[in-house]
C-alpha positions as YAML, in Angstrom:
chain: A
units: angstrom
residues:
- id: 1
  name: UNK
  ca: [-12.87, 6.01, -21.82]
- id: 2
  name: UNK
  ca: [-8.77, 6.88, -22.21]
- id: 3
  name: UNK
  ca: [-6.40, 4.13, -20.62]
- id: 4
  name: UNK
  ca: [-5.79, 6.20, -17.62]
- id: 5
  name: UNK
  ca: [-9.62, 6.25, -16.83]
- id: 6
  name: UNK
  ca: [-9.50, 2.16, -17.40]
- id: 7
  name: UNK
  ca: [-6.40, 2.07, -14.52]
- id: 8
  name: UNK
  ca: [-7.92, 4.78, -11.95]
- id: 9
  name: UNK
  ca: [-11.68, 2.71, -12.21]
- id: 10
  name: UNK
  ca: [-9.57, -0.49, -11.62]
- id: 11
  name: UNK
  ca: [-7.23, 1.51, -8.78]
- id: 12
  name: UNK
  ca: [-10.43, 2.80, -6.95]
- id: 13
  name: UNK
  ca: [-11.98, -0.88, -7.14]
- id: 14
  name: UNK
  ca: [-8.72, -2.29, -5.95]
- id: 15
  name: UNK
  ca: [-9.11, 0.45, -2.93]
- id: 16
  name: UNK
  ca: [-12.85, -0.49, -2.18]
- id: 17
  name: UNK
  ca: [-11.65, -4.21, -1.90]
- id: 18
  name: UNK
  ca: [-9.11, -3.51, 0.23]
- id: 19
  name: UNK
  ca: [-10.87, -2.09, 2.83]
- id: 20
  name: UNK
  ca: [-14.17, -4.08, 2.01]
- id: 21
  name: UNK
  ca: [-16.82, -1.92, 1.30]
- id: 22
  name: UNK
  ca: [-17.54, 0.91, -0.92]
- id: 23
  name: UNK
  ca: [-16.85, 4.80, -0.64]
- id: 24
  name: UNK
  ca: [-20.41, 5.70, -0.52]
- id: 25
  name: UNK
  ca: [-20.51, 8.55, 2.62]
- id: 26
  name: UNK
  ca: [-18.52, 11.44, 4.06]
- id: 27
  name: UNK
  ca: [-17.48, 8.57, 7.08]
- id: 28
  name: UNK
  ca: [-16.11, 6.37, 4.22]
- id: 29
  name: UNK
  ca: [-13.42, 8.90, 2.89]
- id: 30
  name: UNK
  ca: [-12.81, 9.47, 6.40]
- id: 31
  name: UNK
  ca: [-12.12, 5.86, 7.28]
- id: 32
  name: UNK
  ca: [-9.95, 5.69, 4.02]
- id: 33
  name: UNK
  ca: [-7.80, 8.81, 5.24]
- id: 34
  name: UNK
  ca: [-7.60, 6.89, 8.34]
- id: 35
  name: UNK
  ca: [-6.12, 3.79, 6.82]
- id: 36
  name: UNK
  ca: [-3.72, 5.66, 4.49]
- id: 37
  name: UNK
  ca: [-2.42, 7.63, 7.15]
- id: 38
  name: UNK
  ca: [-2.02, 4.39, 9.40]
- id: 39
  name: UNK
  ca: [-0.79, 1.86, 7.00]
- id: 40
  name: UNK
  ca: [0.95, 4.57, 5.19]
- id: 41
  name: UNK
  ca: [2.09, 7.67, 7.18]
- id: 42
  name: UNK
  ca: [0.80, 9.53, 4.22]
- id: 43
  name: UNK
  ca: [-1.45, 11.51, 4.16]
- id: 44
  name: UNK
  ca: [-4.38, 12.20, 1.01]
- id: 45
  name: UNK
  ca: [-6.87, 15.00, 2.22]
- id: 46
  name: UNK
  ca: [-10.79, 14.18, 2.47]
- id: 47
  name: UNK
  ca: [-11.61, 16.18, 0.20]
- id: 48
  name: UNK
  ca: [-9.30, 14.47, -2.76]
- id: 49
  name: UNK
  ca: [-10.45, 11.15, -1.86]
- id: 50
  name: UNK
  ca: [-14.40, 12.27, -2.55]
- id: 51
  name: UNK
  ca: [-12.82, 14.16, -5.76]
- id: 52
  name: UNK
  ca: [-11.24, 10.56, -7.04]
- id: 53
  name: UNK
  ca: [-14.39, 8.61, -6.57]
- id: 54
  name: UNK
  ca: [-16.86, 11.52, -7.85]
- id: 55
  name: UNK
  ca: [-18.65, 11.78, -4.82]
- id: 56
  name: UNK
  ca: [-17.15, 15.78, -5.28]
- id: 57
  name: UNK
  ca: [-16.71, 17.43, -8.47]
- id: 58
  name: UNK
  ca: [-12.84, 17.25, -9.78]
- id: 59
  name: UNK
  ca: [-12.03, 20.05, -12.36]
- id: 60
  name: UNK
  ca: [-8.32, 18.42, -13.02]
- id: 61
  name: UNK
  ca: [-7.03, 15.15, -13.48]
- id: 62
  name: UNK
  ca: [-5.34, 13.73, -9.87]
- id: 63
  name: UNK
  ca: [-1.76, 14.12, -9.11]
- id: 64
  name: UNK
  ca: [0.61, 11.04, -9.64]
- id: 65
  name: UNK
  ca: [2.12, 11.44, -6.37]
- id: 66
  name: UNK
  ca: [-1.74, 10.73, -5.04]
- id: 67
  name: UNK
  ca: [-2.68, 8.27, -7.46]
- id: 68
  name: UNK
  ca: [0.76, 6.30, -6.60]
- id: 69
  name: UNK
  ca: [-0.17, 6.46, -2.82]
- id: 70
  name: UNK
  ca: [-3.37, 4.97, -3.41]
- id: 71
  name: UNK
  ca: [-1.09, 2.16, -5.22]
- id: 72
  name: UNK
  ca: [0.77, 1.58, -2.08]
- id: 73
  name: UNK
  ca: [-2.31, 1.02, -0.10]
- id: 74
  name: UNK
  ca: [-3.13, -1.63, -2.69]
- id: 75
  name: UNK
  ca: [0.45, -3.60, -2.92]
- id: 76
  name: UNK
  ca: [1.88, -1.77, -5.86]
- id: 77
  name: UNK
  ca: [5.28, 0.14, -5.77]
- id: 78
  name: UNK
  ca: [3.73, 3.22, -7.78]
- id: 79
  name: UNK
  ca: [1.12, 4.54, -10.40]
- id: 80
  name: UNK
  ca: [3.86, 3.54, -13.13]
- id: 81
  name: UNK
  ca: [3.96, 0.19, -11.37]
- id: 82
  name: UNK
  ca: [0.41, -0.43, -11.12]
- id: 83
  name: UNK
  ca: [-0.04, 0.00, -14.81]
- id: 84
  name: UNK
  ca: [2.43, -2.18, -15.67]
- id: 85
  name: UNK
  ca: [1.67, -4.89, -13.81]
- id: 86
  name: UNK
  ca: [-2.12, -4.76, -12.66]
- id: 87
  name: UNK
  ca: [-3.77, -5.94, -15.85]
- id: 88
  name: UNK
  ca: [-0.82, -8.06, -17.08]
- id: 89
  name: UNK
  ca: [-1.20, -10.28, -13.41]
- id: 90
  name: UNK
  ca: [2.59, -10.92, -13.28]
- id: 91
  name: UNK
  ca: [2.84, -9.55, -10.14]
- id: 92
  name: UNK
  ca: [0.52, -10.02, -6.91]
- id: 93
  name: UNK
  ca: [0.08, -7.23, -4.70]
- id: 94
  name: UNK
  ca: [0.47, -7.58, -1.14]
- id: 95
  name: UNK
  ca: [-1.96, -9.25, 1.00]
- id: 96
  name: UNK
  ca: [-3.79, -7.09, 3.48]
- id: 97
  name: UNK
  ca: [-2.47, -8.65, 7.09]
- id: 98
  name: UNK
  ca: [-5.61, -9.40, 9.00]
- id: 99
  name: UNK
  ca: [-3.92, -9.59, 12.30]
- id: 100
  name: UNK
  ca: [-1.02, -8.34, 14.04]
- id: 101
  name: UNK
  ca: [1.66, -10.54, 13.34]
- id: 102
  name: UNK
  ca: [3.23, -12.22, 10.61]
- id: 103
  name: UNK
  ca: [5.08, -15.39, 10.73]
- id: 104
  name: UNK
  ca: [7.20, -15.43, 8.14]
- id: 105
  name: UNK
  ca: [7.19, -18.71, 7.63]
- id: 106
  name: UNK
  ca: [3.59, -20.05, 7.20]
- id: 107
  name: UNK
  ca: [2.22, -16.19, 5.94]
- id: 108
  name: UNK
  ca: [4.59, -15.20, 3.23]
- id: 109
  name: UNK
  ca: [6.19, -17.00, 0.13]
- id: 110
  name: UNK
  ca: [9.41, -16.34, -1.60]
- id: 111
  name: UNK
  ca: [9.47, -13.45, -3.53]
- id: 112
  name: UNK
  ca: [6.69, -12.10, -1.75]
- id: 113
  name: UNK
  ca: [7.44, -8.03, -0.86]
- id: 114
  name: UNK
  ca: [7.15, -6.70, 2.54]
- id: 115
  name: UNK
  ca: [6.67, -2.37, 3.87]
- id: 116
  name: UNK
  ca: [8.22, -2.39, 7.61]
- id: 117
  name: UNK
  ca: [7.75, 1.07, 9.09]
- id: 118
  name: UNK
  ca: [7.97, 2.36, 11.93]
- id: 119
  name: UNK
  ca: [8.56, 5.44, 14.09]
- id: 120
  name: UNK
  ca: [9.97, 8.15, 13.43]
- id: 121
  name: UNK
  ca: [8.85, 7.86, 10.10]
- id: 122
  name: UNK
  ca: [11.49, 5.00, 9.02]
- id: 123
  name: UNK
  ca: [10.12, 2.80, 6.25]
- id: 124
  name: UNK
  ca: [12.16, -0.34, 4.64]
- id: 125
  name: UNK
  ca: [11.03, -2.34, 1.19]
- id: 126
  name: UNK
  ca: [12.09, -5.65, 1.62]
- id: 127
  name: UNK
  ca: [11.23, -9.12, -0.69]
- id: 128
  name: UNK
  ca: [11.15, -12.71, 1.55]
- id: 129
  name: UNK
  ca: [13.61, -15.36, -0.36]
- id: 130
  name: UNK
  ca: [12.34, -18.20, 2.14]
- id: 131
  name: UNK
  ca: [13.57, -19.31, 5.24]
- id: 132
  name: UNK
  ca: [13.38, -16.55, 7.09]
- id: 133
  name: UNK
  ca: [15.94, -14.86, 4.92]
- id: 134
  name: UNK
  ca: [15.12, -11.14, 4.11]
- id: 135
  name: UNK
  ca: [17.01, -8.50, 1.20]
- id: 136
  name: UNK
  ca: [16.36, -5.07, 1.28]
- id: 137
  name: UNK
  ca: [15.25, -3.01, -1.56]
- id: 138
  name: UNK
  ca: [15.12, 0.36, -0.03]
- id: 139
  name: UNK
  ca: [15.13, 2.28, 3.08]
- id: 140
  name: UNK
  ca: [14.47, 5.81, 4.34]
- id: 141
  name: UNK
  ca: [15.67, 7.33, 7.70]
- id: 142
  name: UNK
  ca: [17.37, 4.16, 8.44]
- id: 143
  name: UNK
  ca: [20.87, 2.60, 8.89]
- id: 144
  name: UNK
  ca: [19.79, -0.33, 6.44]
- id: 145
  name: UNK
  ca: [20.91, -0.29, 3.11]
- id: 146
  name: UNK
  ca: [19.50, -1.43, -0.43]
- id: 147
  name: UNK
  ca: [21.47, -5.27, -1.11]
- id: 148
  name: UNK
  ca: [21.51, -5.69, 3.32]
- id: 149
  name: UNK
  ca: [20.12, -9.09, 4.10]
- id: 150
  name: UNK
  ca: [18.76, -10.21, 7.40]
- id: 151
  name: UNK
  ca: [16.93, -13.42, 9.11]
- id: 152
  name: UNK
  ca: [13.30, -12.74, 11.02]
- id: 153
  name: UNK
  ca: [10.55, -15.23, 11.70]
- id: 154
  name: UNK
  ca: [8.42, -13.00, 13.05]
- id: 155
  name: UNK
  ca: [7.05, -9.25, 12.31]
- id: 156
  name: UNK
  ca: [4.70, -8.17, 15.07]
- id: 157
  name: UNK
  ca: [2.52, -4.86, 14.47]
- id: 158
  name: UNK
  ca: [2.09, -3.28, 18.05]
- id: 159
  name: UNK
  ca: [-1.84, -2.33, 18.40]
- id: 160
  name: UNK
  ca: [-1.52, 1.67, 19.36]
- id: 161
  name: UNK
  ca: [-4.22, 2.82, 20.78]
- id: 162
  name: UNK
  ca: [-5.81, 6.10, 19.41]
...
C-alpha cells in the first residue's frame, strides 16, 4: 500500500464518519452528493464517489481537486492539508454542527476555523480568537478581505426547504 492509498483509506473513513454510516448502496453516494453539494456548493458526480470507495471500477488515480473537496467536507483546508496534518493530530478538523445555529460562545474555542457561505455562491474562511471576535482568512465573491476582523455571537443556518 503507497502513502497516498494510506491517506485516501483514512479520507474515505473520515467521510463515512462524518455522515455516520457507510457508503454501501447507490442511495449512499447519492446522499453524499447531497451533502457535498449542500455543505459545500460543490459538486463531485455519483459516479466518482462509487469510483473512490470501489463500489465502481476506477482505471486512474482521483483528481486532487476531488480528493481536496472531500477534505473540506471533513474540516481540512485541502488534500495537501489533510496529509499534513491528519496523522500528525496537530490540527482538529471542524466539528460537524448538529443543529442550526452556533453560538459562538459556548460551541467554538479559540483558534477554532469556521466556512460561512452563503448565496450567491459567497464563501468566507474565518478562525474564532474568543469573545466573539472573528479574523478572516479568505473570501470569495465578497467585500470582506483576508486580515478584516469582526464581532458575532451568533451564526444561524436558515433550514431551506428542498
Amino acid at each position: 500500500m503507497t502513502e497516498t492509498d494510506k491517506y485516501l483509506d483514512l479520507l474515505l473513513a473520515d467521510v463515512e464518519n462524518r455522515l455516520g454510516r457507510g457508503l454501501l448502496s447507490p442511495k449512499d453516494f447519492e446522499h453524499l452528493y447531497g451533502v457535498i453539494e449542500n455543505d459545500l456548493n460543490e459538486r463531485v458526480s455519483v459516479s466518482t464517489l462509487k469510483r473512490l470507495w470501489g463500489y465502481s471500477k476506477y482505471l486512474s488515480s482521483p483528481s486532487v481537486s476531488i480528493l481536496s473537496i472531500l477534505c473540506r467536507l471533513v474540516g481540512y483546508r485541502d488534500w495537501e492539508d489533510y496529509k499534513v496534518h491528519r496523522v500528525s493530530g496537530d490540527k482538529k478538523p471542524s466539528s460537524e454542527v448538529l443543529s442550526d445555529k452556533i453560538n459562538v460562545t459556548i460551541d467554538l474555542e479559540p483558534g477554532d476555523h469556521v466556512r460561512l457561505s452563503w448565496e450567491p455562491q459567497r464563501v468566507c474562511d474565518v478562525v474564532y480568537h474568543g469573545d466573539g471576535d472573528f479574523e478572516v482568512l479568505s473570501s470569495v465573491n465578497t467585500g470582506i478581505k483576508a486580515g478584516d476582523w469582526f464581532c458575532c455571537s451568533l451564526i444561524h443556518q436558515p433550514h431551506v426547504e428542498s
